[in-house]
C-alpha positions as CSV (number, residue, x, y, z in Angstrom):
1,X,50.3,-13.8,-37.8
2,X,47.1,-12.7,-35.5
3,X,45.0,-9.9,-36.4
4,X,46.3,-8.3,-33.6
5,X,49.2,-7.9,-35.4
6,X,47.9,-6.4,-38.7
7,X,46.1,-3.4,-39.4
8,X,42.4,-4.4,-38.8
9,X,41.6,-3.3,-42.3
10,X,43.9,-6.0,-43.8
11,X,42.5,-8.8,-41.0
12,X,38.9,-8.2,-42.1
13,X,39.8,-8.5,-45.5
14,X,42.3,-11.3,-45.3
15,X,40.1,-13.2,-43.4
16,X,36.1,-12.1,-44.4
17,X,37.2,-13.5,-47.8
18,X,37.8,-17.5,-48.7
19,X,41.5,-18.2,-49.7
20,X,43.4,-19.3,-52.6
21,X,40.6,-17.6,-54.8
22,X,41.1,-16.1,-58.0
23,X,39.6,-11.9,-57.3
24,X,36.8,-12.0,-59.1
25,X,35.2,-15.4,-56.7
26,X,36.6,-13.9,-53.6
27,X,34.8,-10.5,-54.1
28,X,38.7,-8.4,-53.7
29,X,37.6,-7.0,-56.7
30,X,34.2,-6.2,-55.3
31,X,35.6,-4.6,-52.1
32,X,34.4,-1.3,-51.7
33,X,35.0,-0.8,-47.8
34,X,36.5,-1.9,-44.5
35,X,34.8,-0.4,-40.7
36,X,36.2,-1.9,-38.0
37,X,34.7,-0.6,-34.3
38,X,36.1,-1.0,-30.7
39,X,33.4,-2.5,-27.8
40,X,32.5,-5.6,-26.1
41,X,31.6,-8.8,-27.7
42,X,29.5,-10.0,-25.3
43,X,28.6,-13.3,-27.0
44,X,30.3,-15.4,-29.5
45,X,29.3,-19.3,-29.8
46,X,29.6,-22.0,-32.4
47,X,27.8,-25.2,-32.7
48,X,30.3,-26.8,-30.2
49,X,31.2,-24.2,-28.0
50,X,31.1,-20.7,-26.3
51,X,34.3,-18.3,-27.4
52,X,32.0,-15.4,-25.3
53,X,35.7,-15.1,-22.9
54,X,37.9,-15.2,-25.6
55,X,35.8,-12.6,-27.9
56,X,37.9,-9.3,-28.5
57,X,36.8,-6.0,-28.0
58,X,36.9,-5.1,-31.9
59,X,34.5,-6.2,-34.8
60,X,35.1,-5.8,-38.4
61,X,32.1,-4.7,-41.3
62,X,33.0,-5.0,-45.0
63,X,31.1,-3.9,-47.5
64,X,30.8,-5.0,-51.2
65,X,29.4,-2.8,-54.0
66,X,27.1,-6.0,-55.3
67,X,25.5,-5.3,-51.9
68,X,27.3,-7.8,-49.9
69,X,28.6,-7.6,-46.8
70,X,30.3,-9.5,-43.3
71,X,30.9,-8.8,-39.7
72,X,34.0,-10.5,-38.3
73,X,34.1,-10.9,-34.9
74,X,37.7,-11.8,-33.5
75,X,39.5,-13.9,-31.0
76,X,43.5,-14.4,-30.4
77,X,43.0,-18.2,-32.4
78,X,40.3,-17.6,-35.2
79,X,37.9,-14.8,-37.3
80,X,34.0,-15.9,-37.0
81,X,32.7,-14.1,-40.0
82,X,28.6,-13.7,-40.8
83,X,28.4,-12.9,-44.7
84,X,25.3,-11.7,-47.1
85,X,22.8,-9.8,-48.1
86,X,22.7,-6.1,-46.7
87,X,19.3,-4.4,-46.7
88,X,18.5,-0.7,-46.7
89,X,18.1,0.5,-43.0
90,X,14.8,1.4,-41.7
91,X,14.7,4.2,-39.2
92,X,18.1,3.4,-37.0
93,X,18.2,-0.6,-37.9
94,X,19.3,-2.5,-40.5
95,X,19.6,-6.5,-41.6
96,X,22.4,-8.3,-42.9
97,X,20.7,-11.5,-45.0
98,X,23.0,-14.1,-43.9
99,X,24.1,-16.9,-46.3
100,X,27.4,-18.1,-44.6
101,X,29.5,-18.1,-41.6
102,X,33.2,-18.2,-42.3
103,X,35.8,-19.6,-39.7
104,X,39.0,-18.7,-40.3
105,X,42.1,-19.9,-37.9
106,X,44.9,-17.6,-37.1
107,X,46.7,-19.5,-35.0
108,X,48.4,-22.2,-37.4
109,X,51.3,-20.0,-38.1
110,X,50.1,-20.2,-41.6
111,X,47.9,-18.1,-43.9
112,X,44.3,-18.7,-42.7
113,X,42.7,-21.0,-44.5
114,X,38.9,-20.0,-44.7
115,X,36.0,-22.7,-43.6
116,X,33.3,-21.7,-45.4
117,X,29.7,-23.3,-44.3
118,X,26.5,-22.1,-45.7
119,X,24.0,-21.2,-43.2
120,X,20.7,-18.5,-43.0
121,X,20.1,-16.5,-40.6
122,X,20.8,-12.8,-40.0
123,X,22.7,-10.2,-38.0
124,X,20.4,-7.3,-37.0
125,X,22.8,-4.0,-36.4
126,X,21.8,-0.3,-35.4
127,X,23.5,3.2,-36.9
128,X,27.1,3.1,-35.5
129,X,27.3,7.1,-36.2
130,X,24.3,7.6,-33.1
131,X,26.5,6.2,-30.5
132,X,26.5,3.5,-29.0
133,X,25.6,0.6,-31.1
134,X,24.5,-3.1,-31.6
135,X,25.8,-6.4,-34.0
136,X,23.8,-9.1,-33.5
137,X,23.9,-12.1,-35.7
138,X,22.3,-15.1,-35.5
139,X,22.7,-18.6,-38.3
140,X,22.0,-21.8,-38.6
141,X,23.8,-24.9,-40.9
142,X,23.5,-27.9,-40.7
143,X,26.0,-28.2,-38.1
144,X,24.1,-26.4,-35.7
145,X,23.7,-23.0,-34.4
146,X,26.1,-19.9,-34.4
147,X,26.0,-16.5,-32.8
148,X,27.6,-13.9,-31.5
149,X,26.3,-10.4,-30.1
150,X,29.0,-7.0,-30.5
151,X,28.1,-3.4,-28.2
152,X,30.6,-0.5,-29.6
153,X,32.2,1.8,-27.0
154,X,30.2,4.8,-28.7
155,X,33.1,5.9,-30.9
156,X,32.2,6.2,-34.7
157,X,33.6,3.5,-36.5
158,X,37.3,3.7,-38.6
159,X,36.3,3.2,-42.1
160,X,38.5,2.5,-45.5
161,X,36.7,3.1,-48.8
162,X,39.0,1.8,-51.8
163,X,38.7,3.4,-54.7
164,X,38.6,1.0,-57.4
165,X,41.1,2.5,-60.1
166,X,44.1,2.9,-58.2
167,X,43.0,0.3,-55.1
168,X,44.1,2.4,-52.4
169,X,42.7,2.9,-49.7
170,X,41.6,6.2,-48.5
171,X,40.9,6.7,-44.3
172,X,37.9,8.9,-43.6
């Protein structure tokens, strides 16, 4: 099924996180929020390629209480994901320490299986409550480079805080 299909909070976190995993090493149990924002992605590129026309208009942030966090950026056949180390923001910018990219397909008709390949770089992103706002994330592995570059449409984002004793979410 492609993310399309799902509610975005459940794509971000079905596919942010690696697979087969027991909670506690796929950070589930970690999870305190889910953002997902509408826009243009006007760049998306792995080692091999450029997915810049196939980029969707949507991103995904989630956020771990160990600070930890990933922006997925999505097209109709995978989820390129950028996970770290979140800093505090300094005036309206912030840094996401990156440590992996995460590949996930969606188009196997199967439950993605997540590609997980450790890389540093970072994704440098602005206040998405000001208007309109910036994702831009940068890494390199040993495969070579990967990037991709999100603008919102202006719109805050939609955001789903679980509370950890009952694991619901709850929409502000």
């Amino acid at each position: 099924m492609s993310p399309a299909r799902l509610g975005p909070a459940l794509a971000v976190a079905a596919l942010l996180l690696p697979a087969g995993a027991a909670p506690a090493q796929n950070g589930l149990d970690n999870l305190v929020g889910i953002a997902t924002m509408t826009g243009s992605c006007e760049r998306m590129a792995l080692p091999d390629r450029d997915l810049t026309r196939e980029c969707a208009g949507r991103i995904g942030n989630s956020v771990h209480g160990d600070s930890r966090s990933g922006f997925a950026f999505f097209t109709d056949r995978a989820v390129i994901s950028f996970a770290g180390q979140d800093s505090a923001a300094i005036g309206d910018r912030a840094t996401l320490h990156v440590d992996e990219v995460i590949i996930s397909r969606t188009d196997t008709g199967a439950a993605p299986r997540p590609q997980v390949i450790r890389a540093t770089g970072a994704c440098i992103y602005t206040n998405p409550y000001a208007g309109v706002s910036t994702i831009t994330c940068d890494a390199a592995a040993r495969e070579g480079r990967y990037s991709a570059r999100f603008r919102s449409d202006g719109r805050p984002p939609d955001v789903q805080r679980f509370d950890r004793q009952d694991s619901a979410p709850s929409r502000k």
